[in-house]
Every structure is written in C-alpha cells, then in structure tokens.
Wavefront OBJ file of the C-alpha trace (Angstrom):
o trace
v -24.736 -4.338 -4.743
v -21.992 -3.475 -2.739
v -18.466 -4.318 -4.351
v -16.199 -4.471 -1.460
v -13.236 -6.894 -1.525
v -9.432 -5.912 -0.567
v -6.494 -7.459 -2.164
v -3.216 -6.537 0.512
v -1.085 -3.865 -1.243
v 3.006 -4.680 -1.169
v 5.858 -2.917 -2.354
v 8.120 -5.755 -2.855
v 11.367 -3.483 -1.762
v 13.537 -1.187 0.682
v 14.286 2.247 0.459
v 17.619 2.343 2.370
v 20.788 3.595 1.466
v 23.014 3.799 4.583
v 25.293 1.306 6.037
v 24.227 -1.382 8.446
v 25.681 -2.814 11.501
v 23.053 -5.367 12.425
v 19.278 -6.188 11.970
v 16.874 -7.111 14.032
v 13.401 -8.604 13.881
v 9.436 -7.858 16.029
v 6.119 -7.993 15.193
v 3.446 -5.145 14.953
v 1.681 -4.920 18.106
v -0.300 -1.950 18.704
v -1.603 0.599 15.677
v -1.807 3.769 17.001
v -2.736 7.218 15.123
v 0.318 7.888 13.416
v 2.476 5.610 14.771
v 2.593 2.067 15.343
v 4.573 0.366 18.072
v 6.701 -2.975 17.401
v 7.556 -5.518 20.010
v 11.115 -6.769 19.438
v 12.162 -10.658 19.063
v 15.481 -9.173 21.292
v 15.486 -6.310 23.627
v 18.089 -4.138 22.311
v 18.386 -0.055 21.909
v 17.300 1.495 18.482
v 18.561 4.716 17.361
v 16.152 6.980 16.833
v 15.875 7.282 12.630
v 16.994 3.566 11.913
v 14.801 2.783 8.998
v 12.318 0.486 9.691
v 10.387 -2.630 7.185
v 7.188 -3.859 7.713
v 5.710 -6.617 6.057
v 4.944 -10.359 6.311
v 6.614 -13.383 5.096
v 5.421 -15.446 2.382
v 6.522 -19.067 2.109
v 8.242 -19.905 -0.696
v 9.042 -16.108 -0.960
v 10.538 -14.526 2.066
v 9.995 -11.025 3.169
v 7.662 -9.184 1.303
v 7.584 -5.026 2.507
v 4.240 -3.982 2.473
v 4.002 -0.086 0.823
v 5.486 2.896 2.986
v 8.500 4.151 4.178
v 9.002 3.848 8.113
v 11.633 4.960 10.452
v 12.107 4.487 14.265
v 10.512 7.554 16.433
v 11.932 6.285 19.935
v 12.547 3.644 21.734
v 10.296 2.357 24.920
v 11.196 -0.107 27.555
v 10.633 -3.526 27.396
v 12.360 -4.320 23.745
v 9.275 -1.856 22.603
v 10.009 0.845 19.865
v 7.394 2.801 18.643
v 7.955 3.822 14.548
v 6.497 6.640 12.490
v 5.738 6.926 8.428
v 7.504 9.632 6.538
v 4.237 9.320 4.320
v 1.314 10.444 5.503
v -0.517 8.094 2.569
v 0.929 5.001 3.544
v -0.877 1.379 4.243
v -1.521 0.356 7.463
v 0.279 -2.456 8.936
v -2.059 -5.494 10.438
v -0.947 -6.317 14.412
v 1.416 -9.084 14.042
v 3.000 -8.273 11.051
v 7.015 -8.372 10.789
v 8.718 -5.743 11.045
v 12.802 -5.412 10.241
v 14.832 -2.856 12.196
v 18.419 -2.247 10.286
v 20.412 -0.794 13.421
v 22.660 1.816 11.367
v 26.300 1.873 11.486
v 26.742 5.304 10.191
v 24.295 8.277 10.659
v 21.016 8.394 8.899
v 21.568 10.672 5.514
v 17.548 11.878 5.752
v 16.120 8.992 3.411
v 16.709 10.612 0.026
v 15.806 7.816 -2.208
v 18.287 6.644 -5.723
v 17.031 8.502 -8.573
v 14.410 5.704 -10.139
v 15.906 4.807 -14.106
v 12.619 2.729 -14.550
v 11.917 5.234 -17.678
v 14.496 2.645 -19.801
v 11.594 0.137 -19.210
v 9.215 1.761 -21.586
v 6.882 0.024 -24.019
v 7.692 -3.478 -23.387
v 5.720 -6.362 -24.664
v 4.784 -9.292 -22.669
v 7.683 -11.908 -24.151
v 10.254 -9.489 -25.335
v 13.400 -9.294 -23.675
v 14.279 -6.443 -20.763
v 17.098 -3.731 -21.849
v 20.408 -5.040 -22.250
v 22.633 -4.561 -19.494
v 26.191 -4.788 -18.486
v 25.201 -7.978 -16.239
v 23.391 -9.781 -19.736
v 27.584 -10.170 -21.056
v 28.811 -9.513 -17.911
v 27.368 -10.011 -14.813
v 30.549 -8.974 -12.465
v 30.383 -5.767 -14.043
v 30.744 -2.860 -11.643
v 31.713 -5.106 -9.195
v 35.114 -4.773 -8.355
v 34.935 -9.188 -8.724
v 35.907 -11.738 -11.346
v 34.696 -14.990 -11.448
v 36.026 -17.524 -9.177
v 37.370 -21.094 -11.597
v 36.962 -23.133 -8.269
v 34.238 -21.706 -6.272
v 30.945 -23.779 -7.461
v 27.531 -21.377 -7.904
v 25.956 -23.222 -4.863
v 29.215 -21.534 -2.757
v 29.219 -18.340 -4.049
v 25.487 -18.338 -3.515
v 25.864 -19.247 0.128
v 28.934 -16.465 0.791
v 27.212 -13.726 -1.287
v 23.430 -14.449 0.635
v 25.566 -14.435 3.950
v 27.107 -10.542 3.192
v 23.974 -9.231 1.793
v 21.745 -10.049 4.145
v 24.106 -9.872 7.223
v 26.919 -7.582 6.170
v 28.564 -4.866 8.259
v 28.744 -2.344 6.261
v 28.243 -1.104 2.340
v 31.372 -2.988 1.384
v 30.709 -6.027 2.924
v 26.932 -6.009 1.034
v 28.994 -4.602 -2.087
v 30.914 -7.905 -1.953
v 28.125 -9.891 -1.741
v 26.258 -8.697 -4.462
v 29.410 -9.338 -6.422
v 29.270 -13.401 -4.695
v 25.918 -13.401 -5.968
v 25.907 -12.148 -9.550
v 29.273 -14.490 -9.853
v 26.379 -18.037 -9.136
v 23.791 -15.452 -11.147
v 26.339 -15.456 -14.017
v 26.461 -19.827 -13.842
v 22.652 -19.963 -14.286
v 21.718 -20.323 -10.138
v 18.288 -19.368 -10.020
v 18.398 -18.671 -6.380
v 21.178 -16.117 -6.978
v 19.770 -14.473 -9.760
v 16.818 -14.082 -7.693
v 18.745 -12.911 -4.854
v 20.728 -10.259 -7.267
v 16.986 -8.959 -8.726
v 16.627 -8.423 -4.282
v 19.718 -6.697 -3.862
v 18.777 -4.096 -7.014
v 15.670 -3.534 -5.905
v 16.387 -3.053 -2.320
v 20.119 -0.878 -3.204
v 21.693 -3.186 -1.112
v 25.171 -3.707 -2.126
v 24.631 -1.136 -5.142
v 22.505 1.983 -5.818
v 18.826 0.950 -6.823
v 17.923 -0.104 -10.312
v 14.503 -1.823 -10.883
v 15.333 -2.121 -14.309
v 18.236 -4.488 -13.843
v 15.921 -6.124 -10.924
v 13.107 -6.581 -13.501
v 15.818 -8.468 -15.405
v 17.045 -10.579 -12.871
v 13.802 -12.114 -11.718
v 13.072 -12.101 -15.322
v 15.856 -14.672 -15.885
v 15.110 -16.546 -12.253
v 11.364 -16.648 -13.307
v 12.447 -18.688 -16.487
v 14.524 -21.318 -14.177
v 10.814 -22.151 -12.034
v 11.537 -19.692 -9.281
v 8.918 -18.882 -7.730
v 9.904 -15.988 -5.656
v 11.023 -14.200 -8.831
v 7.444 -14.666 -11.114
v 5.764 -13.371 -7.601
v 8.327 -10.295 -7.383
v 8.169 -9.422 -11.117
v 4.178 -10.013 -11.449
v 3.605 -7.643 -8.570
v 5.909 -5.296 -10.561
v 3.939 -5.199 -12.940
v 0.617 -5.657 -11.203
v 1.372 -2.212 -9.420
v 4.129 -0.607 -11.408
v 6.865 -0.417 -9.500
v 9.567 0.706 -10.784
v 8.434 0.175 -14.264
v 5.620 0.268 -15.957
v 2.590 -1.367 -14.951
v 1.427 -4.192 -17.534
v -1.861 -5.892 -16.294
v -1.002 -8.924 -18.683
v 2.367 -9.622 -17.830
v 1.724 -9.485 -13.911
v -1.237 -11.831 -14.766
v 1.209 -13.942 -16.676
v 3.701 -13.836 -13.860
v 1.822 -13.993 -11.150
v 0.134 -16.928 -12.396
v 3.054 -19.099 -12.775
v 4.084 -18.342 -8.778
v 0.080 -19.580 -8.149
v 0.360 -22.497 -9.921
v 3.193 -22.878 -7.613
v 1.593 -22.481 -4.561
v 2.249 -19.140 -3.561
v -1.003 -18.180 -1.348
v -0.297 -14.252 -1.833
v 0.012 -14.730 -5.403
v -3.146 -16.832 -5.970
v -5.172 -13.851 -3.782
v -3.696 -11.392 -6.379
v -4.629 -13.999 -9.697
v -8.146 -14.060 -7.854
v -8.310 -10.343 -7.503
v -7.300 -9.686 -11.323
v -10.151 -12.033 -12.718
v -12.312 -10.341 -10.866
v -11.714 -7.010 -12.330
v -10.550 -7.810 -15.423
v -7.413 -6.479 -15.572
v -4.860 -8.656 -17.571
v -7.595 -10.716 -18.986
v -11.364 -11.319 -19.078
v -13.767 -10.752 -16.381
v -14.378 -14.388 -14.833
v -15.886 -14.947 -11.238
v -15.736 -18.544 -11.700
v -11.867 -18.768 -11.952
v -11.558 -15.618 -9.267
v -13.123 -17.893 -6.398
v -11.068 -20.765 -7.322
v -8.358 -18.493 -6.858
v -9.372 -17.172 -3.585
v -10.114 -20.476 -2.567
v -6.635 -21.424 -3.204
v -5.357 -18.504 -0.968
v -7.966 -18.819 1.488
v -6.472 -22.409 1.760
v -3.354 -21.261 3.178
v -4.917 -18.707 5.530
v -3.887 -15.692 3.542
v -6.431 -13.197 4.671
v -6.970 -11.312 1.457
v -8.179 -14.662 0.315
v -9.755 -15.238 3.203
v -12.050 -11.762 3.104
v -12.714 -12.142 -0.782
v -13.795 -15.309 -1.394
v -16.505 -14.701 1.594
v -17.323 -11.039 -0.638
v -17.777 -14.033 -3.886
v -20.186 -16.025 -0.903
v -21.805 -12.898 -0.074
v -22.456 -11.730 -3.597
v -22.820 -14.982 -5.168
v -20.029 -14.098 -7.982
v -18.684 -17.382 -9.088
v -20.299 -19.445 -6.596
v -23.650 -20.141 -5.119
v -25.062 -17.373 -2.841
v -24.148 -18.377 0.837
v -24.424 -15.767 3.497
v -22.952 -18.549 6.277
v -20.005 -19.186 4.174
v -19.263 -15.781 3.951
v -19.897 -14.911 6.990
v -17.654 -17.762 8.223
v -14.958 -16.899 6.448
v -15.046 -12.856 7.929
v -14.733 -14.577 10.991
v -11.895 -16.373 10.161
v -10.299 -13.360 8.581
v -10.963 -10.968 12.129
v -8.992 -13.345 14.079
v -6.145 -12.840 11.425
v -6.979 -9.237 12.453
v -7.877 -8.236 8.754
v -9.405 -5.103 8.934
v -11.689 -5.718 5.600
v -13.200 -8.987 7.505
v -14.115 -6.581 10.427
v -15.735 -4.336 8.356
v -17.453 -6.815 6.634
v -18.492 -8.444 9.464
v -20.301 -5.220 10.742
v -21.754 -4.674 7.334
v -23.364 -7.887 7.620
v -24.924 -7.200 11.137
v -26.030 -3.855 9.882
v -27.786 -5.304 6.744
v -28.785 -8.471 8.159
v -27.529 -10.722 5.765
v -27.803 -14.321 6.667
v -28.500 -13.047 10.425
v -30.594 -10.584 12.243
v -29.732 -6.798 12.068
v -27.453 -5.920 15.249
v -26.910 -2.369 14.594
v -24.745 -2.513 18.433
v -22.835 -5.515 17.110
v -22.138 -3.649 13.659
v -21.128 -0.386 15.429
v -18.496 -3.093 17.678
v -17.108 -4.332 14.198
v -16.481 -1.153 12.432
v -15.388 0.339 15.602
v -12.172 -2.300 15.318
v -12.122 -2.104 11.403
v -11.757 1.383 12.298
v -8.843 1.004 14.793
v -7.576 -0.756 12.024
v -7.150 2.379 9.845
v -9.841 1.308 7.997
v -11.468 4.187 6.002
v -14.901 2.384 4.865
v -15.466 1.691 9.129
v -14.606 4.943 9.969
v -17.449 6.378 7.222
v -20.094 4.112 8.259
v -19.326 4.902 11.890
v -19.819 8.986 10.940
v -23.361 7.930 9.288
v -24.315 5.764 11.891
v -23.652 8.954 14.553
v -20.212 7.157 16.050
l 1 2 3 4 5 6 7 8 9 10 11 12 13 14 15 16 17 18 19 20 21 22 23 24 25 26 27 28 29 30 31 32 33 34 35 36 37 38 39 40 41 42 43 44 45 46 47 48 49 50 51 52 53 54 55 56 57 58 59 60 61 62 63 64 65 66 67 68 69 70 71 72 73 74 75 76 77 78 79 80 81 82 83 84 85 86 87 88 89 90 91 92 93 94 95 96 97 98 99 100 101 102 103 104 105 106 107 108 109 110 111 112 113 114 115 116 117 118 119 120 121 122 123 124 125 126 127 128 129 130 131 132 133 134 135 136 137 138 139 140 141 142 143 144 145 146 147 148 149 150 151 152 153 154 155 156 157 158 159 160 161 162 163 164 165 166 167 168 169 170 171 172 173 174 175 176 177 178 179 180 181 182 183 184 185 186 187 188 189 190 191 192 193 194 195 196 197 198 199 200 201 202 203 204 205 206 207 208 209 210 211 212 213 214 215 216 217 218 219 220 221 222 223 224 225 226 227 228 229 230 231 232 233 234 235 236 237 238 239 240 241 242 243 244 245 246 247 248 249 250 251 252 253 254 255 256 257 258 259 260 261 262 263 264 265 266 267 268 269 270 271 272 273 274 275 276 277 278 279 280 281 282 283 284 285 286 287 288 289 290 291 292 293 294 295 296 297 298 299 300 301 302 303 304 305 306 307 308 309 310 311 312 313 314 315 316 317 318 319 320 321 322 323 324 325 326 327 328 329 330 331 332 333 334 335 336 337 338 339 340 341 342 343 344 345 346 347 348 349 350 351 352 353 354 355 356 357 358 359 360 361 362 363 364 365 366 367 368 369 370 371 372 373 374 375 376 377 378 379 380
C-alpha cells in the first residue's frame, strides 16, 4: 500500500540582515527550473539581490516563510521579477503563493546568516522553563530604551509593530523592537509574540531563536495562537533548537484547538506517524478534516490519502478522489500526483494511463519528484 501524503514544510523565519527602505508584496506566478517569477501587487524596480520571502498567510497567524532562502535575479517588465534560490535543496513554492520583496536601503552584504546560539537550548523537557535571559528581568535590555510610565502596552505595541514591520532602516526596526519588548515586558501577548518575530527574523537585533523560543513561549501561555503555531513548528522541525516531537504536538495542538487550519494539517500529520504520541488514524482524519475545512491543501490532499487508504475512515475512492480535485485547483502538487496515480491504478475509476501521464506531467511542473519518477517509468 502506497503511503503517500504531504504535510507543507515552513520555516517560520527570515534570513536578512541588511537595512530596508521599503517592502513590497506579489504572488508566485510561474515556476520555472530554477527560478520562479513573481507578479508584483505594485509595479516598481527591484534591485537585483534584494532578498526575497515566499510563503502564504495563515489567518490568525500572518506570514508564514515557507523553507529556502531567495533573492531577486532581475527584474522584467510589467511589475514582473523573476527570483532565484541560493539553495539548490530548497521547497518549491505553489503558483499563488506570497511572496515579500524588502527593497534594500544599503547594499546587499552576500547573505551571511547570524551565527545560530540554538546549542543553549539543549535537553529541555516539555514544561520546564527556556534559559534565562536578560529580557526574563529585563526585557529593555540591549535596547538602548527604558520603559515609558505613561505610554500604555496597547501604544507601545502599536508604535513598536509600526517600526518593525515598516521601518527605514536598522535603527528605526532597532527602536521598535525596543517599543515592543517595553508592551512584552507589561504582559501584551501580541507584543511578546511580535518580539519572539523580530528574534527570529533579526529584525531590529541579530538573530536568536533561543530568546524567540522564549517569547512565544510566554505569548503561548497568554492563548496566542500565533505563538503555540510558531513554537510547535519549532519544535516539529527543529529550527533553531532542538526538535521535540512532544512539545510541537503539545503546541501545535493548542493553535488547532484554536482554529489554526495549518496547524490542525500538521496535528493530523503527527498522529499519523506517530511522532509526539501514539499512532492513531482515527484522530489524524479528524484532524485533516479540520484543515481540509478551511481549504488548507495539505489537509485537503491527506485526508483524501486517509479516503484512499481507508486509515481512520471508511474506504472511499470518490471521496478521495474528490478531494485531489479540490486540492489541483489549489495547485497542490501532491493532489496532482495523486490524481494521476489514481488514473494509472484505476482506483474508483477506469485506468487512463493518457490522463495519468497529463497529471504527473503538472505534478511534475510542480517540482514534484514522485511525478517526475513515474513519468521516467512510464517512458515520459
């Protein structure tokens, strides 16, 4: 039995150190080998270099970067740039995905990253506390900023999201940070999940997932929801510190049981494996189901792989195939493919071995790597 299901890889953060002018946003529109080009939302020149985030946006979340590290190649008429990895093992972006242009103000330094202190992280258990900090007794520390008597959190929320996200330059994001950890430091969730952003990301400070981890730690404690997704998928794939299959279940669970579609697909996708907790098909589709709910396509593709199987639920080859249809028009790659492995095999319909070659050719297109093997064994 074939054991096919895809569960979208993210990196949660930025790799940019440079200072930035301006931002500007477009969606994926063409995947091409090696590059991808990205139609702007405003036709304005790029410089070529200009680091580049792709992604999607999850409500309830925001921005969520999808894994890879992508800078402009050139621009093309039309409010059309066309972008390049620096990785040549990166994921593949999905046509209409977001993508983030920060329009330097100063020249790009090459991309060298900040030295990763995620080794402090070690050997944590699942409800002990992260590595005290400066910020954990101080939270202006490093700053340059002490705390404002007549500025309420809410405020210095507002004029600390404002710099960070919109700043001109390195000082300007420096200051916000320092806005930000000031509401942190008065027990605003939305700040301290804000500040766990800005560490992750460097923005406004060098990088430090450690202190990030303990940001959305303390966010994640107030209900918010952005910070258990952020800190589960930490943990879920190790970024930055050590990867803990029980904790990102534990995390990732609370931002599902707050309606967070990417984090139910991700709950789903860890009952089915096992990972974090026991094996349970059952509680996987209901997961899925969830997702697939809110049109996330990873939810989408595996609960029709649970209909195709019949893991969890009763065997349905019409559901499943259903549901890969729904999941191609998202333009998920793993729904193409499984779309063409159903015409190939027959399941539920009659073998179309022309219509399974015309699905795996777009899986394929897609970058995916399952297509393109089929396609070699089927002489395409």
């Amino acid at each position: 039995m074939m054991k096919n299901f895809i569960v979208c890889g993210v990196l949660i953060f930025g790799f940019l150190n440079t200072a930035f002018a301006s931002q500007v946003r477009g969606r994926v529109a063409v995947i091409e080998e090696g590059y991808v080009l990205i139609r702007l939302d405003e036709d304005v020149k790029v410089t070529p270099g200009s680091p580049v985030l792709i992604g999607f946006d999850v409500p309830g979340v925001g921005f969520v970067q999808m894994e890879g590290d992508w800078r402009v190649d050139s621009y093309m008429s039309g409010g059309t740039i066309r972008v390049k990895p620096l990785q040549e093992n990166h994921q593949r972006p999905k046509p209409g995905y977001i993508a983030e242009i920060e329009i330097a103000a100063e020249s790009y330094d090459g991309g060298s990253a900040v030295p990763d202190s995620s080794e402090t992280a070690d050997e944590l258990e699942l409800n002990a506390p992260f590595p005290k900090t400066d910020s954990e007794t101080n939270p202006f520390a490093g700053t340059g900023w002490e705390p404002i008597p007549s500025e309420t959190p809410q405020n210095l929320y507002s004029k600390g999201l404002a710099l960070i996200r919109e700043g001109k330059d390195s000082a300007a994001r420096k200051q916000g940070l320092g806005f930000l950890l000031q509401a942190a430091g008065q027990n605003h969730s939305g700040a301290m999940f804000e500040a766990g952003l800005a560490y992750a990301r460097g923005r406004g400070t060098s990088r430090d997932y450690v202190r990030a981890a303990s940001w959305f730690e303390k966010a994640s404690a107030m209900g918010n929801a952005g910070a258990q997704f952020n800190l589960g998928y930490m943990y879920y794939a190790g970024v930055g510190i050590p990867g803990n299959d029980a904790k990102a279940m534990h995390y990732l669970m609370l931002a599902a049981k707050q309606d967070i579609a990417r984090a139910q697909s991700l709950v789903g996708e860890l009952f089915q494996t096992g990972r974090g907790t026991s094996v349970n098909y059952r509680e996987a589709a209901h997961w899925y189901q969830q997702a697939a709910d809110k049109n996330d396509f990873a939810g989408i593709n595996n609960l029709g792989v649970m209909y195709r199987q019949g893991w969890g639920v009763d065997q349905n080859y019409q559901k499943a195939i259903r549901l890969f249809m729904r999941g191609a028009e998202l333009g998920d790659d793993m729904a193409l493919y499984n779309l063409g492995y159903a015409h190939q095999h027959g399941l539920g319909m009659t073998v179309d071995a022309d219509k399974a070659v015309s699905y795996y050719k777009k899986a394929a297109g897609l970058g995916n790597a399952e297509a393109q093997k089929r396609l070699a064994e089927l002489g395409h």
